[in-house]
DRENMARFI-813854 format. One record per atom (N, C-alpha, C): residue number from 1; residue in one letter; x, y, z. Coordinates in nm, 2 decimals. Layout:
N
+------+------+--------+--------+--------+
! resi ! resn !     px !     py !     pz !
+------+------+--------+--------+--------+
!  NUM !    A !      X !      Y !      Z !
...
+------+------+--------+--------+--------+
This chain:
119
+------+------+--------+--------+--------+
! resi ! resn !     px !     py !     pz !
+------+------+--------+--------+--------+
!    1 !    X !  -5.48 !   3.37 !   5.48 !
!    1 !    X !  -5.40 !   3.28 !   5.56 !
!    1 !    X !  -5.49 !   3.21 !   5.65 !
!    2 !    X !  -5.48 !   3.07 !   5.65 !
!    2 !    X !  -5.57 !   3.01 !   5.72 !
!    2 !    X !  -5.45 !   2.94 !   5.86 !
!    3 !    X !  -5.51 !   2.90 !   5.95 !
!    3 !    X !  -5.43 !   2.84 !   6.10 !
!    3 !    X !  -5.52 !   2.74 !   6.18 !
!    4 !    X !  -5.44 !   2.65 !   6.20 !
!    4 !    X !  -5.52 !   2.52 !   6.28 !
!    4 !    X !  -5.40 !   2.50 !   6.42 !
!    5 !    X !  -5.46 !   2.54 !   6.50 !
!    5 !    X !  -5.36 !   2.51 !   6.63 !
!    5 !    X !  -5.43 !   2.36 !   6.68 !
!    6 !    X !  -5.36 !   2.25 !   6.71 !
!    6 !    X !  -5.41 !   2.17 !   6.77 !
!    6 !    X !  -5.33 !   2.15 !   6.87 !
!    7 !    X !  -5.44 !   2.08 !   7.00 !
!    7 !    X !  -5.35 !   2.09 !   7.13 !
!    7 !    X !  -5.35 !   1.92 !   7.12 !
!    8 !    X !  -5.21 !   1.87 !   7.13 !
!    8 !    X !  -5.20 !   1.71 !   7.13 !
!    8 !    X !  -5.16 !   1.70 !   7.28 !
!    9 !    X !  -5.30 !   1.76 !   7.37 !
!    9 !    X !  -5.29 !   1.68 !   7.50 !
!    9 !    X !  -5.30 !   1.54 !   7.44 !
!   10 !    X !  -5.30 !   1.45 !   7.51 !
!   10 !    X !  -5.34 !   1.28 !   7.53 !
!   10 !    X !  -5.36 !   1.24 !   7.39 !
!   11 !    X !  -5.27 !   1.26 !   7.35 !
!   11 !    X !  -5.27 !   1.25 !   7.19 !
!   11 !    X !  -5.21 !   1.10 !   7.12 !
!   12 !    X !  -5.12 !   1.05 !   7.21 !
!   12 !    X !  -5.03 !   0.97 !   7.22 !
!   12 !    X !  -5.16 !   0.86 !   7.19 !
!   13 !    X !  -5.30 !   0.87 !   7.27 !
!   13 !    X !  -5.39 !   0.78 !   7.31 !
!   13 !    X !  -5.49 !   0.75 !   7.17 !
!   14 !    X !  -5.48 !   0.86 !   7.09 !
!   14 !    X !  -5.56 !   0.90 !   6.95 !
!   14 !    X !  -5.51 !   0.82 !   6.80 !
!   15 !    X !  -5.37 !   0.79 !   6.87 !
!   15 !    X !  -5.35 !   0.67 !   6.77 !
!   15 !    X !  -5.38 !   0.58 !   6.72 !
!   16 !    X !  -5.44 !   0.54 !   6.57 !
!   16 !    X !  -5.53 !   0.40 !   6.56 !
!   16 !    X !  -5.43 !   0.33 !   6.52 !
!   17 !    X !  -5.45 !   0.21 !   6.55 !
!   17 !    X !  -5.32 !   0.09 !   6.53 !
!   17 !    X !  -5.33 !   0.06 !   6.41 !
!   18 !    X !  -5.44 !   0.04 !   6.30 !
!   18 !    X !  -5.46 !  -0.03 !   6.24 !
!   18 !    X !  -5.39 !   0.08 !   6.08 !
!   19 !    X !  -5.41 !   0.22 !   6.12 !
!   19 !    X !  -5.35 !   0.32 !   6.02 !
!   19 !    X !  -5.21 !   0.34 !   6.08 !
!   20 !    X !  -5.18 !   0.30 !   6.21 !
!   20 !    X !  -5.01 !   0.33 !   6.21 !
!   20 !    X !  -4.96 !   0.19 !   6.16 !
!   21 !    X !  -5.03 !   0.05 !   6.13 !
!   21 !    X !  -4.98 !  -0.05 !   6.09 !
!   21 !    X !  -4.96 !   0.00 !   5.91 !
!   22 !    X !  -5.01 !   0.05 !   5.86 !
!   22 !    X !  -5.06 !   0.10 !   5.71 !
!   22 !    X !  -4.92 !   0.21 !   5.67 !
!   23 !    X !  -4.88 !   0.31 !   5.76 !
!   23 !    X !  -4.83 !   0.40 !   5.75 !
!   23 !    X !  -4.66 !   0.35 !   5.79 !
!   24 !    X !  -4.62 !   0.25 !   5.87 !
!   24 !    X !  -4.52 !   0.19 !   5.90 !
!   24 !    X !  -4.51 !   0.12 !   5.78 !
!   25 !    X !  -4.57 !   0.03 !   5.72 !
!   25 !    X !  -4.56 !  -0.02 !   5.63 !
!   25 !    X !  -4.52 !   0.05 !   5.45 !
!   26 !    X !  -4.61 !   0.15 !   5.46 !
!   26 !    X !  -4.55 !   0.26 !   5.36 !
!   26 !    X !  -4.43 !   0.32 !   5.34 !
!   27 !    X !  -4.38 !   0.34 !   5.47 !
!   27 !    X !  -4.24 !   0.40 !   5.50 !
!   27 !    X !  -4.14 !   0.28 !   5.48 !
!   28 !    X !  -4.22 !   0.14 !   5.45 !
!   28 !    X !  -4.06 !   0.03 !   5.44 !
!   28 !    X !  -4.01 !  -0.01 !   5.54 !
!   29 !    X !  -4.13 !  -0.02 !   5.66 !
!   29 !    X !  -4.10 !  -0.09 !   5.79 !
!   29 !    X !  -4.18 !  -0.21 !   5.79 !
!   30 !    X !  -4.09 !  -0.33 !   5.76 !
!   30 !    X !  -4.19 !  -0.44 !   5.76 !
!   30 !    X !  -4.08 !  -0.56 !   5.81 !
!   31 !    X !  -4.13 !  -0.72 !   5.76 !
!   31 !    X !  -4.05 !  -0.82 !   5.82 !
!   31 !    X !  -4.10 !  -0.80 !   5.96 !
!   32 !    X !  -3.96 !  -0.87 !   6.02 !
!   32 !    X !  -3.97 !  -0.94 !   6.19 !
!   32 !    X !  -3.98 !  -0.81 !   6.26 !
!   33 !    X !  -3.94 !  -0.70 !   6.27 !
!   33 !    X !  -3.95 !  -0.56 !   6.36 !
!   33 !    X !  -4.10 !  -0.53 !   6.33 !
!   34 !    X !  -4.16 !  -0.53 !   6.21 !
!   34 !    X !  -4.32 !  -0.49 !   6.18 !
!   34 !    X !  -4.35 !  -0.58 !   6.27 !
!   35 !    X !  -4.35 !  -0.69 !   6.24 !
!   35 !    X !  -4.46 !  -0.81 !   6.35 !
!   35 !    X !  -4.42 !  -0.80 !   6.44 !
!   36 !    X !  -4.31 !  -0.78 !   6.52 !
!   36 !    X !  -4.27 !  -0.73 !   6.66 !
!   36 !    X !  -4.38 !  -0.58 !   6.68 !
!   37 !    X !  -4.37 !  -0.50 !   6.61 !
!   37 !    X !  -4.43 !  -0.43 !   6.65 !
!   37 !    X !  -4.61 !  -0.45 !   6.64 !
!   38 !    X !  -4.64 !  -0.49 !   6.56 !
!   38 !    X !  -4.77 !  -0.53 !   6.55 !
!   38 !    X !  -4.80 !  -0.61 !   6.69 !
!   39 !    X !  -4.74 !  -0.74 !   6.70 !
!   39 !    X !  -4.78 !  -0.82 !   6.85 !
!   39 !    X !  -4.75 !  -0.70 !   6.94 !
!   40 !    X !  -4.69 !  -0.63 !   6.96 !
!   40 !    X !  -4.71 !  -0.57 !   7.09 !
!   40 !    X !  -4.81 !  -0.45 !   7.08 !
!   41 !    X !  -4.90 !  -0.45 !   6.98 !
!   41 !    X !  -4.98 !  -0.40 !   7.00 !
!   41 !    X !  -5.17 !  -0.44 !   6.96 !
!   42 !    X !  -5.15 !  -0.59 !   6.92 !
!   42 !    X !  -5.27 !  -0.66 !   6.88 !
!   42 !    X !  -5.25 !  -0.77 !   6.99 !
!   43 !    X !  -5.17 !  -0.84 !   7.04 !
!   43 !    X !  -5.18 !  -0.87 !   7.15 !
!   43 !    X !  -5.19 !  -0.82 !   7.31 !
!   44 !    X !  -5.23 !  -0.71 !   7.29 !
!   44 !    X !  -5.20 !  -0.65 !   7.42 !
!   44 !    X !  -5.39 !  -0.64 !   7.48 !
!   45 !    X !  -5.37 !  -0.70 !   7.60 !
!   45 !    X !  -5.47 !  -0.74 !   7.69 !
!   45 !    X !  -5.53 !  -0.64 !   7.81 !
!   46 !    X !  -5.58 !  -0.58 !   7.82 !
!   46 !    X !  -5.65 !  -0.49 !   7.90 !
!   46 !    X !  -5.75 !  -0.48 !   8.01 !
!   47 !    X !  -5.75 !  -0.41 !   8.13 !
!   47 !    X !  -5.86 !  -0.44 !   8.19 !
!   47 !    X !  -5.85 !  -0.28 !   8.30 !
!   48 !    X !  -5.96 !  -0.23 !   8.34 !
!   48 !    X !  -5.97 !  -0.10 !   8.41 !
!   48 !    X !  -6.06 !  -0.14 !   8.52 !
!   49 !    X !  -5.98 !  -0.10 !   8.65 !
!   49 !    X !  -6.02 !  -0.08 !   8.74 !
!   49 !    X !  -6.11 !   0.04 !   8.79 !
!   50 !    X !  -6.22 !   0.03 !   8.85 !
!   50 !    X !  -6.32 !   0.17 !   8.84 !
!   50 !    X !  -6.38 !   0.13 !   8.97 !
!   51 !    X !  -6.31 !   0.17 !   9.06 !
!   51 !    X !  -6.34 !   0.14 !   9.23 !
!   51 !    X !  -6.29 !   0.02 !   9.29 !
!   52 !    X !  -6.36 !  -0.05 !   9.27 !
!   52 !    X !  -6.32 !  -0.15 !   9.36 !
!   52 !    X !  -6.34 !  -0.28 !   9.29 !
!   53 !    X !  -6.36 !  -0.28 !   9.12 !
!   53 !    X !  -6.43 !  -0.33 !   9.01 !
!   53 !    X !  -6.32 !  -0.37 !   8.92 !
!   54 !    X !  -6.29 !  -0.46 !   8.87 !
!   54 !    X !  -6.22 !  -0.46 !   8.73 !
!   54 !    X !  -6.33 !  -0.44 !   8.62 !
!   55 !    X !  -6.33 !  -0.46 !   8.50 !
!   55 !    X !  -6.38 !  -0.47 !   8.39 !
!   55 !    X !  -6.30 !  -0.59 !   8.31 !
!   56 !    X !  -6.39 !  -0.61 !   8.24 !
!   56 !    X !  -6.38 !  -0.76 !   8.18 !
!   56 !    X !  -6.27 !  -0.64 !   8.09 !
!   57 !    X !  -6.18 !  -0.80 !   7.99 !
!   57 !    X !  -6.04 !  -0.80 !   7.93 !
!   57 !    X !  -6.09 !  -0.74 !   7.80 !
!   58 !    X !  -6.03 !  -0.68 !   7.75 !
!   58 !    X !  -6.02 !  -0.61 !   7.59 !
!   58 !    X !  -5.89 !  -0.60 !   7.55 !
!   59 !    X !  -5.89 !  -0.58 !   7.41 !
!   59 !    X !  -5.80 !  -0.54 !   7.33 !
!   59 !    X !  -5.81 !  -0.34 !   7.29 !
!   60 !    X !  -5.74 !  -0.28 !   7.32 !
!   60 !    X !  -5.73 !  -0.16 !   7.26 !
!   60 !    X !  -5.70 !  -0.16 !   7.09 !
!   61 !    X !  -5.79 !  -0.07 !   7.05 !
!   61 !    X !  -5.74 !  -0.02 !   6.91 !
!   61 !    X !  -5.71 !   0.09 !   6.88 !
!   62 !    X !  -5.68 !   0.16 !   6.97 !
!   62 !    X !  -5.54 !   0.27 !   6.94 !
!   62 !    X !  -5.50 !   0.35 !   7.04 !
!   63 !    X !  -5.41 !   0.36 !   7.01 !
!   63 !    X !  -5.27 !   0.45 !   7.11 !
!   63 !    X !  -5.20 !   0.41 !   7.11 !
!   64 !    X !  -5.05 !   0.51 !   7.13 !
!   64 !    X !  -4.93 !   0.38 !   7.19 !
!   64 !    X !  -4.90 !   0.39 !   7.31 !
!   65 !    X !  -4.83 !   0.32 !   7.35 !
!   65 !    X !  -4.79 !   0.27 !   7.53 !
!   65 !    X !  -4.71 !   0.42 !   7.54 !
!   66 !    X !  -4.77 !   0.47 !   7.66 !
!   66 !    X !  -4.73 !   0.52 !   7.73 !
!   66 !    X !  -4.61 !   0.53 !   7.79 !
!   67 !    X !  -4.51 !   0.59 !   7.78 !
!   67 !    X !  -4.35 !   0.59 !   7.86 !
!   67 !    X !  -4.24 !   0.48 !   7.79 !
!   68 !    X !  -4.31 !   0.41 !   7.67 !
!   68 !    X !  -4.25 !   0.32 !   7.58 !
!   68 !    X !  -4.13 !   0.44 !   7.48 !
!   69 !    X !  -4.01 !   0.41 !   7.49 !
!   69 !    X !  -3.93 !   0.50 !   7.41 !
!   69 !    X !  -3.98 !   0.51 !   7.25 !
!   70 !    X !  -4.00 !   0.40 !   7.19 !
!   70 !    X !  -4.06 !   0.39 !   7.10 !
!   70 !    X !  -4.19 !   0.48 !   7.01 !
!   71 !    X !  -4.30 !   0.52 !   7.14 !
!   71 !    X !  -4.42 !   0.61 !   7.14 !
!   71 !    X !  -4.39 !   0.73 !   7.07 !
!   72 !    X !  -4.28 !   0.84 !   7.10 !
!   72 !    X !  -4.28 !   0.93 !   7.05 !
!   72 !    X !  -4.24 !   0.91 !   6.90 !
!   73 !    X !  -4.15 !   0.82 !   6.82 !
!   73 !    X !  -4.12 !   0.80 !   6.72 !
!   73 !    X !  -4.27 !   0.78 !   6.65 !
!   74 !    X !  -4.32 !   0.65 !   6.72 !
!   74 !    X !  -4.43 !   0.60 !   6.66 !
!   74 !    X !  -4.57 !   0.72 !   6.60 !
!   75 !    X !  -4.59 !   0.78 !   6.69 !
!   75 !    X !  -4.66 !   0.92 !   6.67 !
!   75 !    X !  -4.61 !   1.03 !   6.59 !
!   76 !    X !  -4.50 !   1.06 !   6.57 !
!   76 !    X !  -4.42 !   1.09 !   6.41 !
!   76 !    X !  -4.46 !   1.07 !   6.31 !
!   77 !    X !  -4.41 !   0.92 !   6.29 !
!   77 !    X !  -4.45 !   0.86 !   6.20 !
!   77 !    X !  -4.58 !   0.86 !   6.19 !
!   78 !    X !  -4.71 !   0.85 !   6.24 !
!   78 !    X !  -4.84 !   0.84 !   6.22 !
!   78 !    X !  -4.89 !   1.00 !   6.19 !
!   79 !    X !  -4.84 !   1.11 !   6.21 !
!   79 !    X !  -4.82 !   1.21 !   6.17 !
!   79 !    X !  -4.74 !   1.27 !   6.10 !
!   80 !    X !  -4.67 !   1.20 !   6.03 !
!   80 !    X !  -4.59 !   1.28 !   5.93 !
!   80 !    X !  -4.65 !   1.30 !   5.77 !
!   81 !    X !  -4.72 !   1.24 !   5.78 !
!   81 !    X !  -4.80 !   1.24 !   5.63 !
!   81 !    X !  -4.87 !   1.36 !   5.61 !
!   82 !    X !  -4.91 !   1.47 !   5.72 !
!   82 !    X !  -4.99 !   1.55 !   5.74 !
!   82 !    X !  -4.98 !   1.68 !   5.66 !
!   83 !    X !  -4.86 !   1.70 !   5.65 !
!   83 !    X !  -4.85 !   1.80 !   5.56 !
!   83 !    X !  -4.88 !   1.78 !   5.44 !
!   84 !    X !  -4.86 !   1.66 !   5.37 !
!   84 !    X !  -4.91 !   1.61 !   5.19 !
!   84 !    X !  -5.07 !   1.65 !   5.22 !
!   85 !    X !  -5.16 !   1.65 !   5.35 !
!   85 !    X !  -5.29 !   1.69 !   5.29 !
!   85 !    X !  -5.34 !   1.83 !   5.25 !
!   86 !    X !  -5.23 !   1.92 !   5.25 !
!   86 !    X !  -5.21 !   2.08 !   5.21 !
!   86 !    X !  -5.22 !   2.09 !   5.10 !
!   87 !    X !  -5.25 !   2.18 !   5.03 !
!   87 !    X !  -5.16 !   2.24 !   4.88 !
!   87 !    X !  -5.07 !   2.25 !   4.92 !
!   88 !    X !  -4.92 !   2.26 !   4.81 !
!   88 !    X !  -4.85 !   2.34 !   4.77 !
!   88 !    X !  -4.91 !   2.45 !   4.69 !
!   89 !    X !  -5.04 !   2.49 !   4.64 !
!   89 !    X !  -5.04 !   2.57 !   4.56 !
!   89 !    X !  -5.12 !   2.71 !   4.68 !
!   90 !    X !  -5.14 !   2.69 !   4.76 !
!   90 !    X !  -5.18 !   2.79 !   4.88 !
!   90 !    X !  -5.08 !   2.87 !   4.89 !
!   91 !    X !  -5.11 !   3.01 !   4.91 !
!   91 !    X !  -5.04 !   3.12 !   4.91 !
!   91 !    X !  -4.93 !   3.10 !   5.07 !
!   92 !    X !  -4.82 !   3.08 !   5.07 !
!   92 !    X !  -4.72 !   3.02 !   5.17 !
!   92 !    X !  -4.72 !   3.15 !   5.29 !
!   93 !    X !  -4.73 !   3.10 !   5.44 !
!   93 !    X !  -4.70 !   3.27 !   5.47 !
!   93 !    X !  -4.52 !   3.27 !   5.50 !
!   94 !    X !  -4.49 !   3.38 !   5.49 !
!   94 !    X !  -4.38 !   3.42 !   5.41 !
!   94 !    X !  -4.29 !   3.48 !   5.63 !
!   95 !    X !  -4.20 !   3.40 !   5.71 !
!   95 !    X !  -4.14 !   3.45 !   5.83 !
!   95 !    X !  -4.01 !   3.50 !   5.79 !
!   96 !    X !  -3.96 !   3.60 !   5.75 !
!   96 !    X !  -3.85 !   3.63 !   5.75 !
!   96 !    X !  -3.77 !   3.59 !   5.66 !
!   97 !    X !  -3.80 !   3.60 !   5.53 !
!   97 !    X !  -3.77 !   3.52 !   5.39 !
!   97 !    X !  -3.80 !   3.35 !   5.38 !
!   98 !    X !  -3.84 !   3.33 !   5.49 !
!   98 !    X !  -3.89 !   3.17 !   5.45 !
!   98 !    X !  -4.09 !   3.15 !   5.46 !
!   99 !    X !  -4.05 !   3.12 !   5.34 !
!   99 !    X !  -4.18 !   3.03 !   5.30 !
!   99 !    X !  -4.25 !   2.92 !   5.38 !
!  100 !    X !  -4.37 !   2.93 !   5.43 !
!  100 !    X !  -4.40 !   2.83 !   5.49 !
!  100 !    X !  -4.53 !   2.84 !   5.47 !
!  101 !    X !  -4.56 !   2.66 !   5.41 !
!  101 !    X !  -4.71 !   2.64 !   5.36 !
!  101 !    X !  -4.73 !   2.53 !   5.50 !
!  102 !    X !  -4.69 !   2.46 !   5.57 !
!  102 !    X !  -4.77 !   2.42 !   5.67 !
!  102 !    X !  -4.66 !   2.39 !   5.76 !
!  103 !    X !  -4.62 !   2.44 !   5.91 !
!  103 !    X !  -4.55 !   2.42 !   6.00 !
!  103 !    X !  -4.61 !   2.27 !   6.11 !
!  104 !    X !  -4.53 !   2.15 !   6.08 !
!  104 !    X !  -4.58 !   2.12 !   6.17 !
!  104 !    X !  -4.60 !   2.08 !   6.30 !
!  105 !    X !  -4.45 !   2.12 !   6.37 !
!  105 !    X !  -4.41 !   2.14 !   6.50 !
!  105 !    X !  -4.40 !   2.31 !   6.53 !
!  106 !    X !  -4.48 !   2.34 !   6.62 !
!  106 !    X !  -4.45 !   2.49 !   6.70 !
!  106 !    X !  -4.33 !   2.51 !   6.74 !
!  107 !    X !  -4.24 !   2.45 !   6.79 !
!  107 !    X !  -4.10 !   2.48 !   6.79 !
!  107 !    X !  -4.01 !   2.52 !   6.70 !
!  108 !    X !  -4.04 !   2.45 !   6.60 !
!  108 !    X !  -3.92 !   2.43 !   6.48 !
!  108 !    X !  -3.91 !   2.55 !   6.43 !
!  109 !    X !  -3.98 !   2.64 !   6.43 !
!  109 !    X !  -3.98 !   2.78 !   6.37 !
!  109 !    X !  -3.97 !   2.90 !   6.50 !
!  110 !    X !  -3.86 !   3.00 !   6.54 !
!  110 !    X !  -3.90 !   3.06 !   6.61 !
!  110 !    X !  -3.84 !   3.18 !   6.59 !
!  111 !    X !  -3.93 !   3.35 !   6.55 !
!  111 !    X !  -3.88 !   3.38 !   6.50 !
!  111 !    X !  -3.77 !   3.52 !   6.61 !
!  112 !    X !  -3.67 !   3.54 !   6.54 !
!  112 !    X !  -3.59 !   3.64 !   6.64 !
!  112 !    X !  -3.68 !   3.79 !   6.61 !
!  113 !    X !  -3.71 !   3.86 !   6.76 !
!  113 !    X !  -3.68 !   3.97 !   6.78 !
!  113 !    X !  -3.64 !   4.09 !   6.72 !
!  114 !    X !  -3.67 !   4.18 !   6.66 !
!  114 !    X !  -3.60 !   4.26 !   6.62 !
!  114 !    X !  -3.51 !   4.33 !   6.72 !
!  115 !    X !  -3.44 !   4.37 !   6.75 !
!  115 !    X !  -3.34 !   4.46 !   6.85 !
!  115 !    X !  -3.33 !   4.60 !   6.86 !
!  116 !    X !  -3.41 !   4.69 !   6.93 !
!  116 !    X !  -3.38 !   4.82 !   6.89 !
!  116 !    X !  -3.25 !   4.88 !   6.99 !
!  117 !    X !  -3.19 !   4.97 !   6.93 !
!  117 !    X !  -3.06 !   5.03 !   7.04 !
!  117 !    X !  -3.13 !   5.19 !   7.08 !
!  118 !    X !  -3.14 !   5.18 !   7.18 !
!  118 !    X !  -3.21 !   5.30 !   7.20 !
!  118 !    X !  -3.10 !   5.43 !   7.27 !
!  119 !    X !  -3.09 !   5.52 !   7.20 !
!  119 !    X !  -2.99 !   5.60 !   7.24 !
!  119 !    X !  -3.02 !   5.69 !   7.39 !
+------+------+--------+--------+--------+
């Protein structure tokens, strides 16, 4: 049994635009909502303050907006493919009659307790 824990602190920020335009697209998200979504993220203009300093204007190439409702979906979707890079043919580990060859939320599985009654 092999295990990959990743910690998706600032994870939101690891997103590359150019593979979540690729992966939106696969899923049959396209037309005027794609290019909506595209412009708000190839137009989007940037600049960081570092004391008392701006920094000249850039474009970011990946992440998505922060506190945008949209973000967490968007990050789904740029992760959902993740599991197809697994086997199916890997020995599954086995929680309580269910089979599982790659979990990819830590929540979604949680297993119960046994209960002892102690006389």
């Amino acid at each position: 049994m092999y295990a990959c824990f990743v910690d998706f602190a600032k994870a939101f920020d690891t997103v590359l635009h150019s593979a979540l335009f690729c992966k939106l697209n696969d899923i049959g998200i396209n037309g005027q909502f794609f290019n909506v979504l595209k412009d708000m993220y190839t137009t989007n203009y940037i600049h960081v303050r570092v004391g008392n300093t701006l920094t000249d204007i850039f474009t970011a190439k990946r992440g998505v907006r922060q506190g945008d409702n949209l973000s967490p979906n968007l990050f789904k979707i740029y992760l959902n493919d993740l599991p197809s890079q697994f086997s199916v043919h890997d020995d599954p580990v086995e929680l309580e009659s269910v089979k599982i060859n790659c979990l990819l939320y830590a929540d979604v599985y949680r297993p119960v307790k046994q209960v002892y009654k102690i006389v």
